[in-house]
N, C-alpha and C positions, 0 to 999 in steps of 0.2 A: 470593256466598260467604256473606254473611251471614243471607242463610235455609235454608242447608247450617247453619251453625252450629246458629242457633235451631232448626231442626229436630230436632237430637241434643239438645238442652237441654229441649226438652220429651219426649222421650223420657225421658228420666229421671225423669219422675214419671209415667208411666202404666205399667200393669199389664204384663208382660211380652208375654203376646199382642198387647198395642196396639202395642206400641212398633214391631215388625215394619212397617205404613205408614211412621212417623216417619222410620223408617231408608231407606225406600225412596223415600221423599222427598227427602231429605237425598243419597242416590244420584245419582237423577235430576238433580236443580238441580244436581249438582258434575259431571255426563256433561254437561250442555247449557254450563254455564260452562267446561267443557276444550273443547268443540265450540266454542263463537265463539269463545277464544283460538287454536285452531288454523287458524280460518278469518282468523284477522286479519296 
C-alpha cells in the first residue's frame, strides 16, 4: 500500500505526460495487493 501511495506522490511533481506511468504503477501495486487479500 505504501508504494501505491508513494507512487501518486511522486507524480505530483512530474510533467503531466510522466505522471501517466506513476499512475499506472500506483494501479497495478493496489490490483496485486486486493489480489493476495482476496486470496488470503
Amino acid at each position: 500500500m505504501d508504494a501505491a501511495v508513494q507512487a501518486m506522490a511522486n507524480a505530483a511533481a512530474l510533467a503531466p505526460a510522466d505522471q501517466i506511468a506513476q499512475y499506472e504503477a500506483a494501479y497495478q501495486t493496489l490490483r496485486e495487493t486486493l489480489a493476495t487479500i482476496d486470496q488470503a
